[in-house]
VEXMARZA-905826 format. One record per residue (C-alpha): x, y, z. Coordinates in steps of 0.1 Angstrom, whole numbers, padded with zeros to 4 digits, always signed. Layout:
<sites>
XYZ;...
</sites>
This chain:
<sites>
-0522-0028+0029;-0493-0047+0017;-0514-0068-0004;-0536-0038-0021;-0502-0022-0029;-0483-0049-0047;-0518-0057-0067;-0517-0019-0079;-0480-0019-0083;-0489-0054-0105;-0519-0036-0125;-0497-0008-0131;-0465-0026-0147;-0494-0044-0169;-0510-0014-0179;-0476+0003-0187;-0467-0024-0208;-0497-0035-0225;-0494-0005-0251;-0458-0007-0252;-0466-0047-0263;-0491-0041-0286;-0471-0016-0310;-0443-0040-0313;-0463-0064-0325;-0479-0045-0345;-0448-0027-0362;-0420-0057-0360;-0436-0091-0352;-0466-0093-0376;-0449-0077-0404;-0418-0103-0401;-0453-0132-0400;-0465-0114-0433;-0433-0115-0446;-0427-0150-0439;-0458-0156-0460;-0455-0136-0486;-0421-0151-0494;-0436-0181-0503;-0462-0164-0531;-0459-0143-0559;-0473-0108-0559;-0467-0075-0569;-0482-0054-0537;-0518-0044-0561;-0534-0077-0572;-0564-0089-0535;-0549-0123-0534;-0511-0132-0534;-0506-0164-0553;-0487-0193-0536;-0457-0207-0549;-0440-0223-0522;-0399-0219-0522;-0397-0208-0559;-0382-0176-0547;-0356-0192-0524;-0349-0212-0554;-0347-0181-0576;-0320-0167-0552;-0302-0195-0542;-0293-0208-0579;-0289-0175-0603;-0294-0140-0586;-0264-0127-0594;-0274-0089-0581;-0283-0104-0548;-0245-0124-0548;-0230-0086-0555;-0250-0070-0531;-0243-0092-0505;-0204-0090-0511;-0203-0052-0517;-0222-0053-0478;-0193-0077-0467;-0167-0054-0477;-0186-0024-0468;-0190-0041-0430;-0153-0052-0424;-0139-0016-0436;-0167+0000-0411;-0161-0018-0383;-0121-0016-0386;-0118+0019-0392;-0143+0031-0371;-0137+0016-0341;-0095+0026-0342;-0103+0059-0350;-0132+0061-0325;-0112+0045-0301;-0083+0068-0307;-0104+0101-0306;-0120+0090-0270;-0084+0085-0255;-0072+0117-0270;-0107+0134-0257;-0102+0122-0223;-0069+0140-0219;-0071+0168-0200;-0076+0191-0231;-0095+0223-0223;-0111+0220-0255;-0122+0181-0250;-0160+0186-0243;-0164+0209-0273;-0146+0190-0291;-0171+0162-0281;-0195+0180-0289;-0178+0184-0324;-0176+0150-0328;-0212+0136-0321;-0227+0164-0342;-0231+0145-0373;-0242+0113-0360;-0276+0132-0347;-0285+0143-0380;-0302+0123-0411;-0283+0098-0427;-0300+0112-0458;-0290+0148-0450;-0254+0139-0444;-0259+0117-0479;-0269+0149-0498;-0244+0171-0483;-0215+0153-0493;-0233+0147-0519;-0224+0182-0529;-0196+0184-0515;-0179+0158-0536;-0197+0172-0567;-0195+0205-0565;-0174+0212-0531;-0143+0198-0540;-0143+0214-0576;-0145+0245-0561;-0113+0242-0539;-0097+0222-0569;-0102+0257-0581;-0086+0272-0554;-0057+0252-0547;-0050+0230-0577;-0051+0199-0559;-0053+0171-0585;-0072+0148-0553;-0097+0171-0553;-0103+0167-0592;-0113+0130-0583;-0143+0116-0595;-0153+0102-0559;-0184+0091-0570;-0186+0085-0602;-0156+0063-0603;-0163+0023-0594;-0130+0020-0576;-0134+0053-0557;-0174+0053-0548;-0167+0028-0521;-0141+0044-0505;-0167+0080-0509;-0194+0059-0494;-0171+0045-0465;-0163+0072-0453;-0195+0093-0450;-0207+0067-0435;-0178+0064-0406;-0179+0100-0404;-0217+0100-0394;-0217+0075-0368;-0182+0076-0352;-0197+0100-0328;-0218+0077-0312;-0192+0046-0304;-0163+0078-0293;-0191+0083-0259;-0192+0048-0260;-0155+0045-0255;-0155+0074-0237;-0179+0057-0207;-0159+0026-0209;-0127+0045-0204;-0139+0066-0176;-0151+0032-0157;-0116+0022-0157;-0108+0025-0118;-0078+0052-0116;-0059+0026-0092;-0055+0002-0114;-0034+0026-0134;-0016+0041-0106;-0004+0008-0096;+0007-0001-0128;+0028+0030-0131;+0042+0023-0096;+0051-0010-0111;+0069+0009-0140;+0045+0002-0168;+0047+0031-0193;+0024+0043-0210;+0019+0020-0239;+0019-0016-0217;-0007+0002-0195;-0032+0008-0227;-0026-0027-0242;-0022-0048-0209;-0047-0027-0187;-0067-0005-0205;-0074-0025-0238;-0087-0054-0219;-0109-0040-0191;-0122-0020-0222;-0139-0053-0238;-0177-0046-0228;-0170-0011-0246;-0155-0028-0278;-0181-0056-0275;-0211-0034-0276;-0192-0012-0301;-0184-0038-0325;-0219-0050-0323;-0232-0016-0328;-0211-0011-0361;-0219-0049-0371;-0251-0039-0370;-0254-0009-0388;-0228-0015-0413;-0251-0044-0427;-0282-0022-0427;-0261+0002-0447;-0293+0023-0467;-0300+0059-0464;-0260+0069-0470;-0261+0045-0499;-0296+0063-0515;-0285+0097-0514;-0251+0093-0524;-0246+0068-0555;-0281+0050-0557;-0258+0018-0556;-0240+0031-0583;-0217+0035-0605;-0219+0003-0625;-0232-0012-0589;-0206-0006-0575;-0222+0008-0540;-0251-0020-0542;-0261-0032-0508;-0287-0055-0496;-0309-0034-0483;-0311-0014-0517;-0312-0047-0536;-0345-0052-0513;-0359-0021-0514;-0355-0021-0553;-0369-0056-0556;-0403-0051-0534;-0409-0009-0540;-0394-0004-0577;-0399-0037-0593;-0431-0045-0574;-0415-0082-0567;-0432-0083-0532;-0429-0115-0529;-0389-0118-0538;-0382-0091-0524;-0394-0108-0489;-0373-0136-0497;-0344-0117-0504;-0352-0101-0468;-0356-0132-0446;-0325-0149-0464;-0306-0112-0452;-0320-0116-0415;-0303-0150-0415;-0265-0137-0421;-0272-0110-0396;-0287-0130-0371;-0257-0158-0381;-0229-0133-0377;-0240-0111-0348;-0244-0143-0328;-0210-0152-0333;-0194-0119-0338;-0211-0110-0296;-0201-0144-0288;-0165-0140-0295;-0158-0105-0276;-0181-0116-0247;-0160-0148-0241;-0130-0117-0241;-0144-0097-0214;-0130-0091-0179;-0150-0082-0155;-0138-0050-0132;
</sites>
């Protein structure tokens, strides 16, 4: 009986994942295979046969692509202000929100709203409201900030795009913080106010570091999506003005879908997977060295 069972509990897990196997291969693994291949020929996505020219692309990009270089310093900056700003604020919010506040699940609520809706949608919505939006209350009120040109002016589109961007997702790493603050045994604490800690050597001698597996899977989450930056980007400022918003991913997208570079543009997106696989690996290692267990 024993044996029948564990051979259908065997043919079951197989079964189960066979499907679950196959799609991912079929939508990630041979994709990133073609890609490899493709990197290495020229073609525009329409000619039958793509037509080999070994690392000419990587040589293209390594010695003169200056939109690339742009790109890939606009995603740098984009990347460090996203995962500093977010994370404080985030991290702020789910200490306030774990007050007792009678308001604190609504405001939750509140809070993760945005980050369940399109990137794009949030893109064209403020969109409009920096367009059209603000000049109405400029209307209003007078208030010369309002009169901005957020996204139409090269020093100020960053900080436009920034911001959407923190505002959609900061939802998302506040539960986060949220889960690793309600982990936190309540003991601890009262024995560090019995001690006499106040309240601010409790947060950054007890709190902040049992909170590391939050922040590490935080930072990693904002890491992550910071360099992958896209959709915002699109709807907002096209990587405008004067390319000022131009990330990688748009640079790519451009290169393979607009200029029918197929073959750059999977260069362009192999070189990218690189730096993010360089710098996650590093970033994870470095907070998970940090970590203490409970």
């Amino acid at each position: 009986m024993n044996l029948g069972r564990k051979k259908k509990q065997a043919l079951e897990t197989v079964m189960y994942t066979i499907p679950a196997i196959f799609l991912v291969t079929l939508v990630i693994y041979i994709p990133f295979v073609l890609s490899g291949y493709y990197s290495l020929t020229k073609w525009n996505g329409i000619a039958k046969e793509p037509v080999f020219i070994g690392l000419d692309n990587f040589k293209k990009l390594f010695l003169g692509d200056a939109a690339f270089l742009k790109s890939l310093l606009f995603t740098g900056k984009y990347t460090i202000v996203f995962m500093i700003v977010a994370n404080i604020v985030a991290l702020f919010l789910a200490v306030m929100l774990t007050k007792k506040i009678r308001s604190a699940n609504i405001l939750r609520g509140f809070f993760f709203v945005p980050y369940i809706m399109s990137m794009t949608i949030v893109g064209f919505i403020w969109k409009f409201i920096f367009s059209q939006g603000f000049a109405k209350l400029f209307e209003i009120t007078g208030f010369e900030v309002l009169n901005l040109s957020w996204l139409g002016d090269v020093n100020l589109a960053f900080y436009s795009v920034a911001f959407v961007g923190i505002w959609q997702s900061i939802g998302f790493y506040i539960v986060l913080y949220i889960a690793g603050l309600q982990a936190i045994p309540t003991d601890v604490l009262e024995a560090a106010t019995v001690d006499g800690a106040n309240g601010f050597k409790k947060f950054f001698k007890i709190v902040l570091p049992l909170l590391t597996p939050s922040i590490t899977t935080c930072i990693f989450m904002s890491l992550t999506n910071s360099l992958k930056v896209f959709d915002i980007i699109l709807a907002l400022t096209k990587g405008g003005p004067g390319a000022s918003t131009y990330s990688v991913t748009l640079d790519i997208y451009r290169e393979a879908f607009q200029n029918n570079n197929y073959g750059y543009g999977a260069a362009k997106s192999l070189v990218f997977f690189v730096i993010v696989l360089l710098l996650t690996q590093i970033v994870l290692g470095g907070f998970k060295r940090k970590e203490v267990d409970l």
